[in-house]
C-alpha positions as CSV (number, residue, x, y, z in Angstrom):
1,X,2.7,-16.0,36.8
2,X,4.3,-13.0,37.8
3,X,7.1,-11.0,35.9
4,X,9.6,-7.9,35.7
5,X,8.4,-5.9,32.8
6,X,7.7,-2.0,31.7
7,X,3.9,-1.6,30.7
8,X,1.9,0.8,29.6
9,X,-1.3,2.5,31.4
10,X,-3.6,5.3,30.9
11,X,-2.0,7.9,33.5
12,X,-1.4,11.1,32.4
13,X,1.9,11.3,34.9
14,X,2.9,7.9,34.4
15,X,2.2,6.0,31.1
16,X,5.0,3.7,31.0
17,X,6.5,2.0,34.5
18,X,8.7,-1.0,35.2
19,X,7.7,-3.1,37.7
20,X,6.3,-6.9,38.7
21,X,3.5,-8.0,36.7
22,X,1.0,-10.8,36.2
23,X,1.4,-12.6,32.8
24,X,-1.1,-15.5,32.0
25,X,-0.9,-18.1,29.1
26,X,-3.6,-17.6,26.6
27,X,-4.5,-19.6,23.7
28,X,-4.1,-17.8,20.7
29,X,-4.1,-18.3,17.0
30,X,-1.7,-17.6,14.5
31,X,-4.2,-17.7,11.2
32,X,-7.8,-18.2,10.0
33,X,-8.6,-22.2,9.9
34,X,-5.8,-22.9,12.7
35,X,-6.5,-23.9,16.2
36,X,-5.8,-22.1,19.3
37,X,-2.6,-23.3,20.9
38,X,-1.2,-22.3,24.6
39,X,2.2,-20.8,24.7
40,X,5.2,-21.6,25.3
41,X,7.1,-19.6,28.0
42,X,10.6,-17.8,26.4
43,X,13.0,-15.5,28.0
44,X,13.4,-12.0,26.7
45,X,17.2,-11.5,25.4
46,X,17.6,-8.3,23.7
47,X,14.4,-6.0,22.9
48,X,14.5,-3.0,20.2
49,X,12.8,0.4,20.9
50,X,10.0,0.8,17.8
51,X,8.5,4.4,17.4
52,X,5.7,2.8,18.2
53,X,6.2,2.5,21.9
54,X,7.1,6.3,22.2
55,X,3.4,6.9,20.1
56,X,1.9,4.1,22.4
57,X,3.6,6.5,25.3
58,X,1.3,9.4,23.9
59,X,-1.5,7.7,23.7
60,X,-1.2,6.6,27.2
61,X,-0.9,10.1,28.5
62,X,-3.7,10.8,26.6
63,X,-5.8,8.2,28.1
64,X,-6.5,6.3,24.7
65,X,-5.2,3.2,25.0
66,X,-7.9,0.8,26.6
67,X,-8.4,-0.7,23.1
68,X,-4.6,-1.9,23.2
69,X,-4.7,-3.7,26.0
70,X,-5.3,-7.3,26.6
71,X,-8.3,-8.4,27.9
72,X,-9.0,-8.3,31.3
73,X,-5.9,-6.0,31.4
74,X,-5.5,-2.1,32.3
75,X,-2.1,-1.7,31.0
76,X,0.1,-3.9,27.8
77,X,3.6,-5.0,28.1
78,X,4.9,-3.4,25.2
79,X,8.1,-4.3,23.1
80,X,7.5,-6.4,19.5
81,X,11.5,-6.2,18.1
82,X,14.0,-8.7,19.3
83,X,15.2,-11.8,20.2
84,X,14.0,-14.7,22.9
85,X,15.2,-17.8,24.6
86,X,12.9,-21.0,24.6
87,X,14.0,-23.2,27.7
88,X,12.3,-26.4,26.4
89,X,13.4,-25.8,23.2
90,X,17.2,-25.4,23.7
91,X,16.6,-22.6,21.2
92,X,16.6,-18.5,20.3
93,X,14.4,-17.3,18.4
94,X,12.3,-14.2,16.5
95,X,8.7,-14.0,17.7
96,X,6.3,-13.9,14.6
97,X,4.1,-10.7,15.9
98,X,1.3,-10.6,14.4
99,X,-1.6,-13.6,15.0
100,X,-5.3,-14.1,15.0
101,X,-8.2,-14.9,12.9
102,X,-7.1,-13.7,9.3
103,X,-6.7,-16.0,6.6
104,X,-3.6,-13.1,5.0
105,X,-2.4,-10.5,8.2
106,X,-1.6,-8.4,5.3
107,X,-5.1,-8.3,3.7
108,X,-7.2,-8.0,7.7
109,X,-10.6,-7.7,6.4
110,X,-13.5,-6.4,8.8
111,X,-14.5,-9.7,9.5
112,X,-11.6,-10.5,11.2
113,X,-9.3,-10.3,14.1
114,X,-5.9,-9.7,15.3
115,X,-3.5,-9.7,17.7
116,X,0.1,-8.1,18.0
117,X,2.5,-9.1,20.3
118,X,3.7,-5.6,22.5
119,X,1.6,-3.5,20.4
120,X,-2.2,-4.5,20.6
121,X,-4.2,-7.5,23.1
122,X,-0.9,-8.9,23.5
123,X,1.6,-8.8,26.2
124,X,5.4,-8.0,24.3
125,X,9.4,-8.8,25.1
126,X,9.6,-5.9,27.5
127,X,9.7,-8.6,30.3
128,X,11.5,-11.2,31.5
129,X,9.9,-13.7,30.4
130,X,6.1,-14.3,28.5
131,X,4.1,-16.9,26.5
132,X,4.0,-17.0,22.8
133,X,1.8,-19.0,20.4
134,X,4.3,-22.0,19.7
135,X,4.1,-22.1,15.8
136,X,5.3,-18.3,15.9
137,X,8.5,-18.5,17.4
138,X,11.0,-18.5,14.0
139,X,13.9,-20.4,13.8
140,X,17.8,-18.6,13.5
141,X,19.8,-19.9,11.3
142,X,22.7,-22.0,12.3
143,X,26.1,-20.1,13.1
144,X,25.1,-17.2,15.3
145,X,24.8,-19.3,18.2
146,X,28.1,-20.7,20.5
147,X,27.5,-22.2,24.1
148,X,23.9,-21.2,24.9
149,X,24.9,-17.7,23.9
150,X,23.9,-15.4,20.7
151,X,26.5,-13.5,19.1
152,X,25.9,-9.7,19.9
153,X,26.2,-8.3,16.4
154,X,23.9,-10.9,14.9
155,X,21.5,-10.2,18.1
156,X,22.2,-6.6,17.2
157,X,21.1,-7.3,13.2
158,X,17.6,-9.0,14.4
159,X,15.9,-5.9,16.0
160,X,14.9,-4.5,13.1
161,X,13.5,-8.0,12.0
162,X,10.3,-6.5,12.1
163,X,10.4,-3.5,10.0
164,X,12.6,-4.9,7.5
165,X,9.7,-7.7,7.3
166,X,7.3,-4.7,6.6
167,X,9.4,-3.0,3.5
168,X,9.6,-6.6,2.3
169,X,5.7,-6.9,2.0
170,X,5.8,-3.1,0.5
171,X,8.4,-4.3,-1.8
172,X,6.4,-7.0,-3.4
173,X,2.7,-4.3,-2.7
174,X,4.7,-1.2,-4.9
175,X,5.8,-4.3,-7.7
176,X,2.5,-6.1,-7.6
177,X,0.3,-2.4,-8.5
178,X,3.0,-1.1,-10.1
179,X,2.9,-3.9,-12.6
180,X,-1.0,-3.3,-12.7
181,X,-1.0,0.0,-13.2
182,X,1.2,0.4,-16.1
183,X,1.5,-2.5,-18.0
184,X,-1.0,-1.8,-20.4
185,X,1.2,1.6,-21.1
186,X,4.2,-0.5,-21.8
187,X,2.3,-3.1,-24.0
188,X,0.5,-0.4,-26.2
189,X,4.6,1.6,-26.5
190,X,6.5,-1.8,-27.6
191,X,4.1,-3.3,-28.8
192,X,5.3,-6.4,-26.7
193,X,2.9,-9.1,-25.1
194,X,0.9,-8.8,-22.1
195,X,3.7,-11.0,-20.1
196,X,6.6,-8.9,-21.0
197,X,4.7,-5.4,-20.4
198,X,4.0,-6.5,-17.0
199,X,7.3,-7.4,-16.2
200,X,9.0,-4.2,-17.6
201,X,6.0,-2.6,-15.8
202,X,7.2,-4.0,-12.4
203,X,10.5,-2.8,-13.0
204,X,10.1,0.6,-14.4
205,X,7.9,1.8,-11.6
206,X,11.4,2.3,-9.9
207,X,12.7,4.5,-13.0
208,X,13.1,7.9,-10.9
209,X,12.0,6.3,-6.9
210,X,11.6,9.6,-4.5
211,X,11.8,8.2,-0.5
212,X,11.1,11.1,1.0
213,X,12.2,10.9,4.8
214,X,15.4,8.5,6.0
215,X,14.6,6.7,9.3
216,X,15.4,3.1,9.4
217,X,12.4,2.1,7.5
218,X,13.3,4.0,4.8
219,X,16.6,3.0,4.7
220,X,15.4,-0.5,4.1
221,X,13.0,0.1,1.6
222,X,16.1,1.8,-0.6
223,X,17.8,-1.4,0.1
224,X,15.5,-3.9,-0.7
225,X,14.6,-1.8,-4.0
226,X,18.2,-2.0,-4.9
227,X,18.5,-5.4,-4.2
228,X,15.7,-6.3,-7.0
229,X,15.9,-3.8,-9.4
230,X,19.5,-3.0,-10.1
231,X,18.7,0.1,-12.7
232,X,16.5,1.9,-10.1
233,X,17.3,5.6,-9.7
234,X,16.8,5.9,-5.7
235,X,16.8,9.5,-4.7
236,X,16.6,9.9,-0.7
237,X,15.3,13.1,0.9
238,X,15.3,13.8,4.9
239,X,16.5,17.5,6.3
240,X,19.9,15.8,7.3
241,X,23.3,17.3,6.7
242,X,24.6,15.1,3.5
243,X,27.6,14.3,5.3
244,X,26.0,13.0,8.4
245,X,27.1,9.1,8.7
246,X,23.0,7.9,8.3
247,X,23.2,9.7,5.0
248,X,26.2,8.0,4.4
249,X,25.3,4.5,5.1
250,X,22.3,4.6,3.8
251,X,23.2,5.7,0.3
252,X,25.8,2.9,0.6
253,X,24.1,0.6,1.1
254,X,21.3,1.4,-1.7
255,X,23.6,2.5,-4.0
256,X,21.3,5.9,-4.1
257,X,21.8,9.5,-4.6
258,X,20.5,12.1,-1.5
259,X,19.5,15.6,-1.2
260,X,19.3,17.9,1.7
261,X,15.9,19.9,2.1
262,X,16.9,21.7,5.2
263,X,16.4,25.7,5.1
264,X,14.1,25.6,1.7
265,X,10.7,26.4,1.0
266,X,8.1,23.7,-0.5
267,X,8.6,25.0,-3.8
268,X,12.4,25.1,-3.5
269,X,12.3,21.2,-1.9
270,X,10.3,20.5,-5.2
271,X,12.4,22.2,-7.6
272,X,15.5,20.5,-6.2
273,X,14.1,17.0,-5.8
274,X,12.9,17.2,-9.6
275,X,16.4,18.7,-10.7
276,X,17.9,16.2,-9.1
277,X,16.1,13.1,-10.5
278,X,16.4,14.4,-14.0
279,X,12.2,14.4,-14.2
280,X,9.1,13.5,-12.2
281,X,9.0,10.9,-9.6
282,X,7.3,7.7,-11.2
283,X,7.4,6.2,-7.4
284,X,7.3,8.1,-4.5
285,X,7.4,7.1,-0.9
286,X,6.5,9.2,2.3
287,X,8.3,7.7,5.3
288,X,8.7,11.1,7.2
289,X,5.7,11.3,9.9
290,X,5.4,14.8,8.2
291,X,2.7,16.5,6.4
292,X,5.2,18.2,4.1
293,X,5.8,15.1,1.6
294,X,2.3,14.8,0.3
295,X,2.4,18.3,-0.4
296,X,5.5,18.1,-1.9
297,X,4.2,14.9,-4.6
298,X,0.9,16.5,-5.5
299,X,0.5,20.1,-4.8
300,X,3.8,21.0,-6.0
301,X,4.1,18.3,-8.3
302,X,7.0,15.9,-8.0
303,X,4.7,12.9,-9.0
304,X,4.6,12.0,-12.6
305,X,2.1,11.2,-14.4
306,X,1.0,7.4,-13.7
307,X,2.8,7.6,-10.6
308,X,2.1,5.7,-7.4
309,X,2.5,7.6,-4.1
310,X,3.2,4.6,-1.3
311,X,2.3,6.5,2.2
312,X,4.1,4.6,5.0
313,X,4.0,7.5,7.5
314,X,1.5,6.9,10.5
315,X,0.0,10.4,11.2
316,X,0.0,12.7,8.4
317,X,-3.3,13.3,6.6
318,X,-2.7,13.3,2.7
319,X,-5.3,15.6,0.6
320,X,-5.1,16.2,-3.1
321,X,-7.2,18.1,-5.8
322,X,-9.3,15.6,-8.0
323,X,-8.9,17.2,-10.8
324,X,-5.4,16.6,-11.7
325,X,-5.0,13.7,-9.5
326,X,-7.9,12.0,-12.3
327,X,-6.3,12.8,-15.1
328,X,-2.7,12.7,-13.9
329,X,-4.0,8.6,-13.3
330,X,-2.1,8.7,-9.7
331,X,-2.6,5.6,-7.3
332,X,-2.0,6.3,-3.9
333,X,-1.8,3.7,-1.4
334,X,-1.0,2.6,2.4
335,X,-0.4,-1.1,3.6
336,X,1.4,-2.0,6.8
337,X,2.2,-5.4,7.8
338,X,3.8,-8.8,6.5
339,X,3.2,-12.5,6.2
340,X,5.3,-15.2,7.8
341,X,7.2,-15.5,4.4
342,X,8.3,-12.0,4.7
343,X,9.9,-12.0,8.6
344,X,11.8,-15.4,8.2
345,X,13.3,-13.8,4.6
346,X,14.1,-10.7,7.0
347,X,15.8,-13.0,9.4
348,X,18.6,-14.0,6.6
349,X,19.0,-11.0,5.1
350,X,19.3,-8.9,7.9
351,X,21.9,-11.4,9.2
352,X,23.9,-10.9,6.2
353,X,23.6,-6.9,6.5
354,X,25.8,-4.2,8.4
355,X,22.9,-2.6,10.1
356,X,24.0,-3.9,13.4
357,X,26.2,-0.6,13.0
358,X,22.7,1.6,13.6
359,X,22.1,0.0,16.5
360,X,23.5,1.5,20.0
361,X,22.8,-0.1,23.6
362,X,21.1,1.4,26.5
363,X,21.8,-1.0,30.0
364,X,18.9,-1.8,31.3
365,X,19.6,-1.0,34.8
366,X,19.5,2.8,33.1
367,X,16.4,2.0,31.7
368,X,14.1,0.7,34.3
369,X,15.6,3.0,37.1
370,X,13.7,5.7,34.7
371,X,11.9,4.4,31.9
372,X,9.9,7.5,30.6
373,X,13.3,9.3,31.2
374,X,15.3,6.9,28.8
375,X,12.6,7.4,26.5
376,X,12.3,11.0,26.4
377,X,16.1,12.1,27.1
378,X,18.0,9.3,25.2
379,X,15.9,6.8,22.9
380,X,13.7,9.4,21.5
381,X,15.6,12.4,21.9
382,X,17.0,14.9,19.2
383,X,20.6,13.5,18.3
384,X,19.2,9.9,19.6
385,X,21.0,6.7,17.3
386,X,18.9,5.3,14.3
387,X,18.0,2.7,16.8
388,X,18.4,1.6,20.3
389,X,17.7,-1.7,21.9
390,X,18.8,-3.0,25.2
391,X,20.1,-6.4,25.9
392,X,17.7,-7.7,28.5
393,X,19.1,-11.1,29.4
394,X,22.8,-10.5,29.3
395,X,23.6,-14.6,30.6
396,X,22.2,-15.2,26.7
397,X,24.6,-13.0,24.9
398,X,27.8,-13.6,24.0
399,X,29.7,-10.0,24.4
């Protein structure tokens, strides 16, 4: 079956196009012990820009992304954030992304496979329309939906379905260690039981939190901290003006306190970030892409003793000396990904959320005339929105 989509390639001129492309329906399966099922053809209705497709971009220039694509394939329809129409279904709904032979997606062991939807063996929403495995297409609550049309702000909301489904499952990874790694600390100060150290444990971890770097994902983890543990101290730290309006929401919204970094040294970024929480970080969280916030938890300090360092930036190497790192007791840790459990709780929270407000429009007439232009000029540009997302079927949206 053929399609309108933008893909990827390996061309060093011309990574991403938009064009007419072959789609196929292959069987595909959504965990370890299920079977195999054909899709079931949906209609694309708005599609969020992930910093993944600008990396995937990259990557294409660079000739790297034949393990991406799906087999039998030299190019991937990209695009894993947004919304869809099932004709036979009379329905809308979130596509579940990540499939294949794993009995947990968030514990992929080397035994087993995967597939993600836009990102890797999978063809994405970046198209009119494409076949999904039936048993991951999520429902939508009831409400948001009037005449065959979705409501723009709620369609606006569900972009981010899929990050916000990842600082869900780092949520419950930072309480499940954090309760782990300090429990027995707690038991031996109040002389309490094993159950009650464990849950003070889960809670202090989030004492003096450090989320260093404020893109969207970020922004949800402060959130969905906030939302469980009421007495955290949330400090957010990103180069941005303190008066900008992302600053602004976000610290709103997570009921946290911010400091600027721009124009200061390491040491002085340090310094500050300590100041500023009153102490050492006993959580802290690199979101930035950068290098710097590594640096900034061990080599200058900011991590307490006991401490777990959560690195959610893809990129960045993180070193450390042995020495202190052993006897300081630091955990460091990196997990990406969610269950099932985790997008369809992102579905009615987000829902209920303001951060259709983050999210600006580009028309999709702009975008396909020029795709690598839209990417490089607006979507991904300095001064570009928090996030961008472009309604692809506008017959489905109710305006």
């Amino acid at each position: 079956m053929k399609t309108y989509a933008t893909w990827f390639q390996n061309d060093p001129d011309r990574p991403l196009v938009y064009g007419e492309a072959e789609i196929d329906d292959r069987p595909r399966q959504r965990l370890r012990g299920e079977p195999a099922k054909k899709g079931v053809l949906c209609e694309s209705v708005i599609v969020g820009f992930c910093g993944t497709d600008n990396e995937l971009m990259h990557m294409g220039r660079e000739g790297r992304l034949t393990p991406k694509f799906p087999e039998g394939r030299n190019r991937l329809i990209n695009g894993h954030e947004g919304v869809v129409w099932v004709p036979s279904e009379n329905r809308f709904a979130i596509v579940l992304i990540r499939g294949g032979d794993s009995y947990d997606p968030t514990r992929f062991t080397e035994d087993e496979t995967y597939f993600e939807y836009g990102c890797d063996g999978a063809d994405g929403l970046f198209s009119d329309r494409n076949f999904y495995n039936p048993d991951m297409l999520l429902a939508i609550p009831d409400g948001y939906v009037r005449a065959g049309k979705i409501d723009l702000e709620a369609a606006k909301k569900l972009v981010f379905c899929d990050p916000f489904a990842c600082m869900l499952f780092q949520r419950e990874r930072m309480e499940d260690l954090g309760e782990a790694q300090n429990f027995r600390v707690e038991m031996a100060r109040r002389k309490c039981s094993e159950e009650e150290a464990r849950r003070i444990a889960r809670d202090s971890l989030f004492d003096r939190t450090v989320i260093f770097g404020l893109g969207t994902t970020g922004m949800f983890i402060g959130d969905l901290i906030r939302r469980n543990h009421p007495d955290a101290d949330i400090l957010f730290v990103s180069r941005s003006p303190a008066d900008s309006p992302k600053v602004t929401f976000a610290c709103e919204t997570a009921r946290a306190r911010y400091v600027s970094t721009a124009g200061l040294s390491e040491e002085e970024s340090a310094a500050l970030i300590e100041k500023t929480l009153g102490g050492k970080a006993t959580v802290f969280l690199g979101t930035s892409g950068t290098e710097v916030e590594h640096r900034i938890a061990f080599r200058h300090g900011v991590l307490g003793c006991n401490g777990i360092y959560n690195s959610f930036s893809l990129g960045p190497k993180i070193t450390f000396d042995t020495m202190p790192f052993g006897f300081k007791n630091h955990l460091i840790f990196g997990s990406i990904n969610f269950r099932q459990s985790h997008m369809e709780e992102a579905i009615r929270l987000l829902l209920k959320s303001r951060y259709n407000e983050l999210v600006e429009l580009i028309d999709r007439d702009d975008f396909t005339a020029d795709p690598i232009g839209a990417y490089e000029n607006r979507i991904y540009a300095k001064g570009a929105p928090m996030k961008t997302a472009v309604v692809w079927n506008p017959a489905r949206v109710s305006l």
